[in-house]
Residue frames as qw, qx, qy, qz and C-alpha x, y, z in Angstrom:
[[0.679, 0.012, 0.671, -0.299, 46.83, -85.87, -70.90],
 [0.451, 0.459, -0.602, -0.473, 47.52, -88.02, -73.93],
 [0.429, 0.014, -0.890, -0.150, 46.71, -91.40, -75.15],
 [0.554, -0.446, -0.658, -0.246, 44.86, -93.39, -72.87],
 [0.212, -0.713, 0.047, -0.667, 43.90, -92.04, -69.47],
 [0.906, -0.014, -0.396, -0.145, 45.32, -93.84, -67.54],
 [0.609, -0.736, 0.282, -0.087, 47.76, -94.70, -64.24],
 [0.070, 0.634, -0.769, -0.051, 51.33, -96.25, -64.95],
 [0.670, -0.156, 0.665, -0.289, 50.78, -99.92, -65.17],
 [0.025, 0.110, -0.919, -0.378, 50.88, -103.28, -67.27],
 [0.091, -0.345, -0.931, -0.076, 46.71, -103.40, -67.16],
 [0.219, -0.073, -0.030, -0.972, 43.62, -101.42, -67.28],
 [0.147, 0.321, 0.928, -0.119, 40.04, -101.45, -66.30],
 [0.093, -0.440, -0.670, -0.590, 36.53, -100.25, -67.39],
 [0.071, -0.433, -0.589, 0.679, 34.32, -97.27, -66.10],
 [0.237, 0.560, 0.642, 0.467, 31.66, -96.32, -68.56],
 [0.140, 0.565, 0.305, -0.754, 30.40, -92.54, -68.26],
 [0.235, 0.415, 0.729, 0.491, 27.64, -91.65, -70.37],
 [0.076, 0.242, 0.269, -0.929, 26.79, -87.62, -70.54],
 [0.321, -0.511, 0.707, -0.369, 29.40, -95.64, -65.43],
 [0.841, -0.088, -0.486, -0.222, 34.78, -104.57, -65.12],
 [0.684, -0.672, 0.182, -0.218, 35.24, -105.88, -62.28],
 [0.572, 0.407, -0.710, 0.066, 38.66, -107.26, -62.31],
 [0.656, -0.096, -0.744, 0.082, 39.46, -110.23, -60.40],
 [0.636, -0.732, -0.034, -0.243, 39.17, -110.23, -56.42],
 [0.848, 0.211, -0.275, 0.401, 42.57, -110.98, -56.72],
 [0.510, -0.733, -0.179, 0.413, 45.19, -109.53, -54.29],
 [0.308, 0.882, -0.242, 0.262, 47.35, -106.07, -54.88],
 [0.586, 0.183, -0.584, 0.531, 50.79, -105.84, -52.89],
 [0.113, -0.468, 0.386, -0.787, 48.56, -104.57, -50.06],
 [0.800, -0.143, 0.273, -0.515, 46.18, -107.55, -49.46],
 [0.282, -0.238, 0.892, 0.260, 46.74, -111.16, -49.89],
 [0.448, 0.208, -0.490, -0.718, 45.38, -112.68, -52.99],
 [0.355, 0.216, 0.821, -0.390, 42.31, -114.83, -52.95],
 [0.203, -0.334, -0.740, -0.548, 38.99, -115.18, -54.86],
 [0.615, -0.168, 0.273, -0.721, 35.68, -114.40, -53.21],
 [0.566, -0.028, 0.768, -0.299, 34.15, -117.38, -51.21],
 [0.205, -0.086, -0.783, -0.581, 32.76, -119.74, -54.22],
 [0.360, 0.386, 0.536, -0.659, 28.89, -119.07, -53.97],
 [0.441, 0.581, 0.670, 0.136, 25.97, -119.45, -56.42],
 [0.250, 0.965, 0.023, -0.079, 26.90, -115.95, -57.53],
 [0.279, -0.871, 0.404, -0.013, 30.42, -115.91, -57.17],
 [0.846, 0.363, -0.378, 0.098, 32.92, -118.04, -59.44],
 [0.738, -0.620, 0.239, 0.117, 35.91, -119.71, -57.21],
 [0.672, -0.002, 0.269, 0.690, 39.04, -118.48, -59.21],
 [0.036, -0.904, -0.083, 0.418, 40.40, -115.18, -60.00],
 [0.570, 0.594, 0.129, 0.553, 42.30, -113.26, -62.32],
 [0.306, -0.846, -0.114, 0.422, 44.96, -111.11, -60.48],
 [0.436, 0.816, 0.033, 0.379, 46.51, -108.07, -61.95],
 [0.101, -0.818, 0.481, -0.299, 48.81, -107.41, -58.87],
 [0.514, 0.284, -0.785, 0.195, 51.17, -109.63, -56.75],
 [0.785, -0.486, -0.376, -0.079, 50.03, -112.00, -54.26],
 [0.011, 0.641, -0.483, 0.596, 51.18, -110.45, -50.89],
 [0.784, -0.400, -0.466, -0.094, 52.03, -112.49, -47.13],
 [0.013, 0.490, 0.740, -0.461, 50.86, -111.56, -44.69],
 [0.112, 0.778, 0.579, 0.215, 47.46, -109.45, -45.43],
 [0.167, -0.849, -0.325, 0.381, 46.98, -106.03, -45.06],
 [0.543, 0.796, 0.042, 0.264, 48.78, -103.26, -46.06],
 [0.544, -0.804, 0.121, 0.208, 51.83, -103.46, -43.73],
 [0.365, 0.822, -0.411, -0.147, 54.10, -104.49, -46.23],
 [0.509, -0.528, 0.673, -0.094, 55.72, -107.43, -44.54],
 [0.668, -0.189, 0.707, 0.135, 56.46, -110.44, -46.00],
 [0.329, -0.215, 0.699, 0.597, 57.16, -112.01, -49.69],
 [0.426, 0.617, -0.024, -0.661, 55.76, -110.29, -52.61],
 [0.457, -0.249, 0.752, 0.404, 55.50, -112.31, -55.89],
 [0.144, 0.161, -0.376, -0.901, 53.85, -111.73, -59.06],
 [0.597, 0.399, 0.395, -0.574, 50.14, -111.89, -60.16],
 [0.690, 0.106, 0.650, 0.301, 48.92, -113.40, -63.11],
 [0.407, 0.809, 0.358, 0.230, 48.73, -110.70, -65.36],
 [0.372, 0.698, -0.228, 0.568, 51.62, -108.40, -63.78],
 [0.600, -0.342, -0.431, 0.581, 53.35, -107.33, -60.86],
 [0.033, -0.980, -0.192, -0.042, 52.91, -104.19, -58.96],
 [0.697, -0.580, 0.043, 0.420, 56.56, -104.15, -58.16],
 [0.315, -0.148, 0.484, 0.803, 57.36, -103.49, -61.42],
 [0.363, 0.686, 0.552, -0.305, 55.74, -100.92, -63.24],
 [0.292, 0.030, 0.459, 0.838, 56.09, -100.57, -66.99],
 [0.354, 0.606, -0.143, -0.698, 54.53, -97.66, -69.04],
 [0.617, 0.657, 0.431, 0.046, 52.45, -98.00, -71.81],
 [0.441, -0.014, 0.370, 0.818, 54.19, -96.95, -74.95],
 [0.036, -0.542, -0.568, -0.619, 51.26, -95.08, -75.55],
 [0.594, -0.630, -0.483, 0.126, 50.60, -93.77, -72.16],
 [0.255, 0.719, -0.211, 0.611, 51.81, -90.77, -70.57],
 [0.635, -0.272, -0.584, 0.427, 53.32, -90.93, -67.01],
 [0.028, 0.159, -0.265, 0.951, 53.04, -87.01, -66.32],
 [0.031, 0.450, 0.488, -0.747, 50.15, -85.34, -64.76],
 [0.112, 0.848, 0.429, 0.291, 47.65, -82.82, -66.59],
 [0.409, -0.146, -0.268, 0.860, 49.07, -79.55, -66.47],
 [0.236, 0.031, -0.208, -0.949, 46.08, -78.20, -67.27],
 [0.640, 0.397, 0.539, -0.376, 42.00, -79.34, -67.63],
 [0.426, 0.177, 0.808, 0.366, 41.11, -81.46, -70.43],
 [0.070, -0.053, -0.567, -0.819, 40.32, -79.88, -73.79],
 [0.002, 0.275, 0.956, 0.098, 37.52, -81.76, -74.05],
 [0.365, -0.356, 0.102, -0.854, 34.10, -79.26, -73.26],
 [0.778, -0.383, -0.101, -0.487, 31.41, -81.61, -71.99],
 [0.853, -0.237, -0.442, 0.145, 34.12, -83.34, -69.64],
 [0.273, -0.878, 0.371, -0.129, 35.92, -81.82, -66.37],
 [0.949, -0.101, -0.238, 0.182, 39.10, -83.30, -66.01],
 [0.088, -0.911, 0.322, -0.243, 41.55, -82.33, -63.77],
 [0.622, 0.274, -0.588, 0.439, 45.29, -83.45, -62.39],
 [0.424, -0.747, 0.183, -0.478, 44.99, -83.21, -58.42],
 [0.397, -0.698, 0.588, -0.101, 48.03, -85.05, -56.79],
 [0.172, -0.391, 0.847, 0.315, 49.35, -88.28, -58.34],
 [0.431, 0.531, 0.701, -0.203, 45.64, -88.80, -59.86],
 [0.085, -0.043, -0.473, -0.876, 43.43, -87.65, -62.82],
 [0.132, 0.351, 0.701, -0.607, 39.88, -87.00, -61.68],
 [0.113, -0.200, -0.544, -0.807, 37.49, -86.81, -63.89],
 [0.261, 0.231, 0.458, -0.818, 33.80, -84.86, -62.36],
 [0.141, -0.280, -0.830, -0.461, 30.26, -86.13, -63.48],
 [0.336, 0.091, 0.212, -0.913, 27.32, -83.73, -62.55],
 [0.246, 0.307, 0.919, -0.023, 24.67, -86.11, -62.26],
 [0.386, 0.702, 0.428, -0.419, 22.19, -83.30, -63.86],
 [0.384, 0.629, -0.537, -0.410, 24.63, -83.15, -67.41],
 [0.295, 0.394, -0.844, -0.211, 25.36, -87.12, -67.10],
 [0.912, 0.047, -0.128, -0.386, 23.72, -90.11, -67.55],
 [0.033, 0.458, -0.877, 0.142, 25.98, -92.49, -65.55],
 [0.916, -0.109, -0.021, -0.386, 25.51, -96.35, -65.73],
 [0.422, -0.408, 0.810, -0.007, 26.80, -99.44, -64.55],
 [0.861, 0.284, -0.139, -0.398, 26.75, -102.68, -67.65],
 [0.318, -0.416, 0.846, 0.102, 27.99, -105.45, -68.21],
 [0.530, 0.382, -0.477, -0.588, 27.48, -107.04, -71.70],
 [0.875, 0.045, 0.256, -0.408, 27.78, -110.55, -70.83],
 [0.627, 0.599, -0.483, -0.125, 30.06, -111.52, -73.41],
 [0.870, -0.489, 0.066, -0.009, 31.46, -114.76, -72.70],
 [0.683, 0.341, -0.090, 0.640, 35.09, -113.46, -74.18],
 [0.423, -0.413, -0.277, 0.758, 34.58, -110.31, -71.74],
 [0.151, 0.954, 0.255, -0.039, 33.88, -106.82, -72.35],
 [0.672, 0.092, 0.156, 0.718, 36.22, -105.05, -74.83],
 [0.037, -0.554, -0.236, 0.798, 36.27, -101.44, -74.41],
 [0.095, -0.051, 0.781, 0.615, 37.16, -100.89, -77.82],
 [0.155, -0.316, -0.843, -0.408, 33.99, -103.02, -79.33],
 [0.072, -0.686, -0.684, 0.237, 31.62, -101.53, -76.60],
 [0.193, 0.522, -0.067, -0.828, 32.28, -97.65, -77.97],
 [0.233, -0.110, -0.654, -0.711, 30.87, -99.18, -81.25],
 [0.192, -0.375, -0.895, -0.146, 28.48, -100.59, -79.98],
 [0.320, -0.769, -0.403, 0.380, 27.37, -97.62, -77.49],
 [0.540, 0.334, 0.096, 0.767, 28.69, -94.44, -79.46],
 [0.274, -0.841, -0.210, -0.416, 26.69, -91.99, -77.06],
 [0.669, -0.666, -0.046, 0.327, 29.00, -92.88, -74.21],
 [0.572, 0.723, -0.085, 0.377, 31.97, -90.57, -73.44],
 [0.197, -0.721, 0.580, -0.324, 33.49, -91.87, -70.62],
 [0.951, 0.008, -0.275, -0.141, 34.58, -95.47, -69.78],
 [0.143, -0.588, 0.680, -0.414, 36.07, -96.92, -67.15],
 [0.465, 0.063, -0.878, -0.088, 35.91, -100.38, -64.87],
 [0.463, -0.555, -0.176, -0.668, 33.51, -101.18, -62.84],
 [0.562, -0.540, 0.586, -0.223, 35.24, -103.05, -59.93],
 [0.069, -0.550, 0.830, 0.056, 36.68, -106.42, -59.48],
 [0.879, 0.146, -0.194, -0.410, 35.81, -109.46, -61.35],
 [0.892, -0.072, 0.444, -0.041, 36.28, -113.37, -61.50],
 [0.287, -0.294, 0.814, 0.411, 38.80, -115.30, -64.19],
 [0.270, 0.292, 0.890, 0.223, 35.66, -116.46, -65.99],
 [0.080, 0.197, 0.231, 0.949, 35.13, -112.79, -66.65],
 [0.309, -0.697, -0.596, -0.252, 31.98, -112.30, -63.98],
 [0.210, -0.717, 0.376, -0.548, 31.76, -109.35, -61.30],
 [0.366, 0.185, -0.771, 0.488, 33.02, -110.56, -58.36],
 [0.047, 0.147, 0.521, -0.840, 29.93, -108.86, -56.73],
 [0.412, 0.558, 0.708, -0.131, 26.91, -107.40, -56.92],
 [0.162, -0.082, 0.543, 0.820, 26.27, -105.81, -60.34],
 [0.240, 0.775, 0.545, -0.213, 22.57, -104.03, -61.24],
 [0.126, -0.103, 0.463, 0.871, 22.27, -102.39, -64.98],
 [0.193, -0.031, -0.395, -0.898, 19.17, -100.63, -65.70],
 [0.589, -0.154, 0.347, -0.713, 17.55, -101.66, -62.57],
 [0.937, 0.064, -0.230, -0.255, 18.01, -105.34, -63.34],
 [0.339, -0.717, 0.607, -0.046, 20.42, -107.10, -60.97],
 [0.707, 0.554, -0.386, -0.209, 22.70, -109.19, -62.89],
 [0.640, 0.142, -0.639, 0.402, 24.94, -110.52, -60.19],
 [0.517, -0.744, -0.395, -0.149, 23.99, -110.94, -56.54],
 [0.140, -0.810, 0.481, -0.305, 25.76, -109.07, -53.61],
 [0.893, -0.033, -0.431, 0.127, 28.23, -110.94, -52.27],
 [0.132, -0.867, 0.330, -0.350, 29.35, -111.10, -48.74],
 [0.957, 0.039, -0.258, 0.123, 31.40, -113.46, -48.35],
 [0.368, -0.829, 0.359, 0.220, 34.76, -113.47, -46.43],
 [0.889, 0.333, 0.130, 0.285, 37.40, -114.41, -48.16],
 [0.550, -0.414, 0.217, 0.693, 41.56, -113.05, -49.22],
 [0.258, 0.502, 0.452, 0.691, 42.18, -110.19, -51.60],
 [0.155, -0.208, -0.065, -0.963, 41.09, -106.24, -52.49],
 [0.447, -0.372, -0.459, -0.672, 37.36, -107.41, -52.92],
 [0.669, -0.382, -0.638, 0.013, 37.30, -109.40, -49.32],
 [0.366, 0.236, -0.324, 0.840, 38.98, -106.23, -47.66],
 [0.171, -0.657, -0.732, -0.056, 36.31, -105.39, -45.18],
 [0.394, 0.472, 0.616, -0.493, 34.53, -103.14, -45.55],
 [0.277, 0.022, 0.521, 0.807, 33.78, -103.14, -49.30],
 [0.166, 0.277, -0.032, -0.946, 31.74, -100.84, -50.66],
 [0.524, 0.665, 0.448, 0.287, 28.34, -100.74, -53.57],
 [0.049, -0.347, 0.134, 0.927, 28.53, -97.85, -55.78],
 [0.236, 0.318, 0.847, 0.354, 25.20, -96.83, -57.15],
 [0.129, -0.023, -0.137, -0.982, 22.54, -94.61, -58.77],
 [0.209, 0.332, 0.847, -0.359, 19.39, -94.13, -57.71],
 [0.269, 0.611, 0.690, 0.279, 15.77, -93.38, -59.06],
 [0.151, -0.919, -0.153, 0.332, 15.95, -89.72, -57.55],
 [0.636, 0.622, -0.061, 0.452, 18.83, -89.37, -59.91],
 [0.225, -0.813, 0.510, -0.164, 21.33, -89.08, -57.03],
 [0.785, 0.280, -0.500, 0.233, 24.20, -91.62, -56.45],
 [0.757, -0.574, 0.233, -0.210, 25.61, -93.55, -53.12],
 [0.422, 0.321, -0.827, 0.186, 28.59, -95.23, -52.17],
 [0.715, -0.512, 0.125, -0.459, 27.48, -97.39, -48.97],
 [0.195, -0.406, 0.891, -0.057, 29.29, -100.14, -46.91],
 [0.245, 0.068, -0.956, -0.144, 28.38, -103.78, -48.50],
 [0.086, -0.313, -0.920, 0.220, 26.19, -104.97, -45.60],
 [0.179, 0.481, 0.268, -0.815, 24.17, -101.73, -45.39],
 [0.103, 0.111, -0.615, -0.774, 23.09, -102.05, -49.02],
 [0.380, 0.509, 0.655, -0.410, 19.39, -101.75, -49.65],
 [0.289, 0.198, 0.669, 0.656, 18.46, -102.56, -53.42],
 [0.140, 0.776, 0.456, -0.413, 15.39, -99.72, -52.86],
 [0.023, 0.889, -0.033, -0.456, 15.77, -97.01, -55.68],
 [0.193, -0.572, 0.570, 0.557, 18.81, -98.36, -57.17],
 [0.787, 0.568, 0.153, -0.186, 18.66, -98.69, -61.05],
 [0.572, 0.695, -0.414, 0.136, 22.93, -99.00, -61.21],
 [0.564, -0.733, 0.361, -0.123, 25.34, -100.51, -59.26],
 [0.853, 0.308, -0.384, 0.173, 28.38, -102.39, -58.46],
 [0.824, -0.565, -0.031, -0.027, 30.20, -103.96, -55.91],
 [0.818, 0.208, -0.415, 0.341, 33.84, -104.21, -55.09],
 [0.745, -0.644, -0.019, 0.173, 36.56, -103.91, -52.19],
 [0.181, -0.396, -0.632, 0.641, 38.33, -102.34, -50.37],
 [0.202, -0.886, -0.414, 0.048, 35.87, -99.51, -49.19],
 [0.610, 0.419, -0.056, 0.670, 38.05, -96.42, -49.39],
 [0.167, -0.259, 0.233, -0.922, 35.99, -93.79, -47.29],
 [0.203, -0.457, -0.727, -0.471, 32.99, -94.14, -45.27],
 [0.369, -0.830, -0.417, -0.029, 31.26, -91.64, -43.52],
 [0.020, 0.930, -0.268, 0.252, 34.35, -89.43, -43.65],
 [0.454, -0.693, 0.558, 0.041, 36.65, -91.81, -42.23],
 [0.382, 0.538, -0.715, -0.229, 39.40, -93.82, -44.34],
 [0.918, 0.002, -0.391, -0.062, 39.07, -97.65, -44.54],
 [0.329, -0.904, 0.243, -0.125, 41.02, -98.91, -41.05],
 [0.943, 0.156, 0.188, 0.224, 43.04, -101.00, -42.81],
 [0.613, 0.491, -0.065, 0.616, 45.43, -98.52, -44.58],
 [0.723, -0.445, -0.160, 0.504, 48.12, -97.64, -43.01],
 [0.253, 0.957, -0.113, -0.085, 49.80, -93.71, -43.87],
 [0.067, 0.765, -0.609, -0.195, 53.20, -93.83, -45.44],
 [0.856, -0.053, 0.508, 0.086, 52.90, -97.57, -46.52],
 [0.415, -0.532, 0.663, 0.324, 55.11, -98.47, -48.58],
 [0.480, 0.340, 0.795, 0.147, 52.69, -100.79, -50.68],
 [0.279, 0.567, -0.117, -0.766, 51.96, -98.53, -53.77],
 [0.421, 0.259, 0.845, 0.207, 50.16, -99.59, -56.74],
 [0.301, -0.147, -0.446, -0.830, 48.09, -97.78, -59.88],
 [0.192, 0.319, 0.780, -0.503, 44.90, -97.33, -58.31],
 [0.254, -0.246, -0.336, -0.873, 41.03, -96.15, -59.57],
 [0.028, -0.374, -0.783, 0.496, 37.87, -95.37, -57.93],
 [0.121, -0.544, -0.428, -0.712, 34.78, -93.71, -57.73],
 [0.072, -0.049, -0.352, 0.932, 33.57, -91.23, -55.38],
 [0.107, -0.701, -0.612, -0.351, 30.25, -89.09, -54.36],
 [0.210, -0.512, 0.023, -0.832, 29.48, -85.64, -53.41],
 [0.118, 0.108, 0.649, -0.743, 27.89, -85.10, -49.93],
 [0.559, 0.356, 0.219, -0.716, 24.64, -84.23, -51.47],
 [0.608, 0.069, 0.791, 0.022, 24.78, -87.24, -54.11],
 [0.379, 0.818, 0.033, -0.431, 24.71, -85.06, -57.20],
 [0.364, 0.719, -0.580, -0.114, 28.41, -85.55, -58.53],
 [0.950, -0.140, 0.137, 0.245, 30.26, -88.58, -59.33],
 [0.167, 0.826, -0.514, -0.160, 34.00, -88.29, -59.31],
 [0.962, 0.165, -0.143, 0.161, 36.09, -90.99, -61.13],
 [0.092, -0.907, 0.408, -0.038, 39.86, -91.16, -60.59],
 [0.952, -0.238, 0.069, 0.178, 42.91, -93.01, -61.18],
 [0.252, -0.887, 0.207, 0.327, 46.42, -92.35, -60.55],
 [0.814, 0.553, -0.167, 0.071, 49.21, -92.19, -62.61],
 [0.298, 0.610, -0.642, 0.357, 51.49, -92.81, -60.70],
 [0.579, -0.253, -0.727, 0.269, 51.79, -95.84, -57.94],
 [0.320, -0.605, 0.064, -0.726, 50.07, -94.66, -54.60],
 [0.197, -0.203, -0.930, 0.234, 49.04, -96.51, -51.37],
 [0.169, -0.632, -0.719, -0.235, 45.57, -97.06, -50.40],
 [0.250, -0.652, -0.202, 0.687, 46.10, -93.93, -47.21],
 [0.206, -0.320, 0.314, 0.870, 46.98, -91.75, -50.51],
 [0.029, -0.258, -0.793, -0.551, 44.61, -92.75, -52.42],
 [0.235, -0.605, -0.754, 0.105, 41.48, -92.76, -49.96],
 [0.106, -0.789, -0.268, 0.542, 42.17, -88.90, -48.83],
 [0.000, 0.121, -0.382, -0.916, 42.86, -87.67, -52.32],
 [0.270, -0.581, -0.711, -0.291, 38.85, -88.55, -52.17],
 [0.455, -0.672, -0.485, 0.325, 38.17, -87.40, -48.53],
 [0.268, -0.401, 0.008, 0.876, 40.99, -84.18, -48.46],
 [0.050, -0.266, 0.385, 0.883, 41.24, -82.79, -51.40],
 [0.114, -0.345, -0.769, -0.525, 37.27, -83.74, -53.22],
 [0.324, -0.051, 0.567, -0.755, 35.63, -83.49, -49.72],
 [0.672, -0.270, -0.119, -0.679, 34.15, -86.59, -50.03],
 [0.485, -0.457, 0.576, -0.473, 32.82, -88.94, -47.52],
 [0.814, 0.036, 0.557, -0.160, 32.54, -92.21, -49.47],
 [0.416, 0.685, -0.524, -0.288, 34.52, -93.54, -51.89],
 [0.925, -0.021, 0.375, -0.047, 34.97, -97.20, -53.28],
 [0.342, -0.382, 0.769, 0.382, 38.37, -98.80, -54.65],
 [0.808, 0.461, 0.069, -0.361, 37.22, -100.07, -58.12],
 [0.953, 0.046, -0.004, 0.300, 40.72, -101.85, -59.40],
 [0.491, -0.599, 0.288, 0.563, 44.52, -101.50, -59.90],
 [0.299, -0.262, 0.695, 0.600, 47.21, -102.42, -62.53],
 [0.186, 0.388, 0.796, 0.425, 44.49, -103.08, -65.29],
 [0.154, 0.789, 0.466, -0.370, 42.52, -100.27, -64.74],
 [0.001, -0.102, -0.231, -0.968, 42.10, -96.70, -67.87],
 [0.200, 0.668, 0.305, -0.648, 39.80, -94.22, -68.25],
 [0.378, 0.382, 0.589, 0.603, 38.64, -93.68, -71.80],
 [0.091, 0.581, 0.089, -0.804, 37.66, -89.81, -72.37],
 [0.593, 0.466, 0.467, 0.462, 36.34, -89.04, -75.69],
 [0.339, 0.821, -0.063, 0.456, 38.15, -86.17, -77.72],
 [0.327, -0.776, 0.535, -0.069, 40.77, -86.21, -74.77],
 [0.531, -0.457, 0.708, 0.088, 42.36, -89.85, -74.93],
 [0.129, 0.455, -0.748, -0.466, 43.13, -92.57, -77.44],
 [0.816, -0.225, -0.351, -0.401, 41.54, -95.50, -78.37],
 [0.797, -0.494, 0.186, -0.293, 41.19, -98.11, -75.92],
 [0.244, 0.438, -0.865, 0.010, 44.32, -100.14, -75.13],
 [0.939, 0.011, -0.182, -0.291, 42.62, -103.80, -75.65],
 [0.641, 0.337, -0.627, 0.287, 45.63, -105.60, -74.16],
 [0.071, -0.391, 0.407, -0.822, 44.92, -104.00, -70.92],
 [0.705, -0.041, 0.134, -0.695, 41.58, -105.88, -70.93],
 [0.389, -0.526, -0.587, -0.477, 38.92, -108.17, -71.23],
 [0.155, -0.150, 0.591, -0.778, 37.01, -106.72, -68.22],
 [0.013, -0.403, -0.911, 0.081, 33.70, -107.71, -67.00],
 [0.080, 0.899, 0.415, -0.117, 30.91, -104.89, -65.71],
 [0.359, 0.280, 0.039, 0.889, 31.81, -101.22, -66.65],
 [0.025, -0.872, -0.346, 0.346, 30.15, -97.96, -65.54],
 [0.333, 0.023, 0.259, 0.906, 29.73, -95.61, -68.09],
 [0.075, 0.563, 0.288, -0.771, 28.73, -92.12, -68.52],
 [0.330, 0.416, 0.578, 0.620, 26.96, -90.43, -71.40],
 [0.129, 0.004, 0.053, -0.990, 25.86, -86.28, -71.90],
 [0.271, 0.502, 0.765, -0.298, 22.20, -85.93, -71.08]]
């Protein structure tokens, strides 16, 4: 695992782990591309990182054409970027990382890590880069789901028990409008929840963040994706343990579809909730395993990072 940690692609996003940005609501080549409904939370233009697909879903049918920031059809490699696997766990001591089918998966014991969800505000975006100065305790970093063009989550978005951006259920075209989408968050009990959108009860939570599609819930795969589709794309997410202890991050390095993606959570983690967090723009920053951040890849909006308790 060299350079930046990171799935094949022309874009990257932000997932902070401290021992936890929303990119656009835009569409991948499995959904059609859209914005979330314009609402008093919720900006009414997008930034997409994949190609605007017609018809929805993830059947594959009709005319694919690029996004504004790349195309999933084509996927170039970072010069800086390795396309293999881990053949091994990461160096690294105070991080688990492991290769486990066309992924890298990085494990966050919620009693060793201090996982949060932020989002600086900045009205140029949130550079990975400029936020490890600024935050040198963190030593994971990653994106925290899917944001607006004008560099806001797309959702809802709660940092240190202050909720920065409301939930947003709107209907609407795109990943983020895929029903059911998901929160992902940490509570006071120092355990952590994915949950479906509408279910989402701000009780407890002191992190969070919103995006779409839903990948798992309750053990069963989102009923949108479709096995053996066709539609493949660089993917990342975040996961939770049955017992809400562990948080597992993950994104692939190699194109997947969402069916592949969702049960390399469900099979092979054994867990029962898991939330889509972006595509093409999405890395993982490790420290003492990966490079710096690749700042071209970005600006993002929220992050969710981890730091060692």
């Amino acid at each position: 695992m060299q350079a930046v940690l990171r799935s094949v692609g022309l874009a990257v996003a932000v997932v902070l782990v401290t021992a936890a940005a929303a990119c656009s609501p835009a569409a991948s080549d499995d959904e059609p591309t859209g914005t979330p409904t314009a609402s008093a939370t919720t900006p009414s233009t997008t930034r997409s990182d994949d190609p605007v697909t017609t018809p929805p879903d993830e059947s594959g049918a009709g005319v694919t054409t690029p996004g504004v920031t790349g195309s999933e059809a084509t996927v170039v490699p970072s010069p800086t970027t390795s396309a293999s696997p881990p053949t091994r766990a990461a160096t690294a001591p105070d991080v688990e990382v492991a290769g486990i089918g066309s992924a890298n998966v990085i494990t966050l014991p919620l009693d060793d890590w201090d996982v949060r969800v932020d989002w600086p505000q900045d009205p140029d975006g949130t550079d990975l880069g400029e936020y490890l100065v600024d935050h040198p305790d963190v030593a994971v970093l990653t994106n925290a789901g899917i944001f607006s063009t004008d560099l806001a989550p797309g959702g809802l978005l709660v940092a240190d028990g202050r909720e920065l951006r409301a939930l947003n259920l709107a209907d609407g075209a795109g990943n983020f409008h895929l029903k059911p989408n998901a929160v992902f968050a940490i509570l006071d009990d120092g355990t952590a929840e994915v949950v479906d959108a509408t279910a989402y009860d701000p009780t407890g939570v002191v992190q969070a963040t919103q995006s779409g599609p839903a990948l798992v819930l309750d053990g069963v795969v989102h009923p949108e994706f479709r096995e053996g589709s066709e539609n493949v794309a660089i993917r990342s997410g975040v996961g939770v343990s049955r017992d809400g202890r562990t948080v597992h991050l993950a994104i692939s390095f190699a194109p997947m579809n969402l069916w592949d993606f969702a049960t390399l959570f469900r099979d092979e983690l054994e867990v029962d909730d898991a939330l889509y967090l972006d595509g093409q723009i999405s890395q993982v920053w490790i420290d003492g395993v990966t490079d710096e951040p690749l700042a071209f890849l970005g600006p993002y909006a929220g992050v969710i990072a981890a730091s060692r308790r």
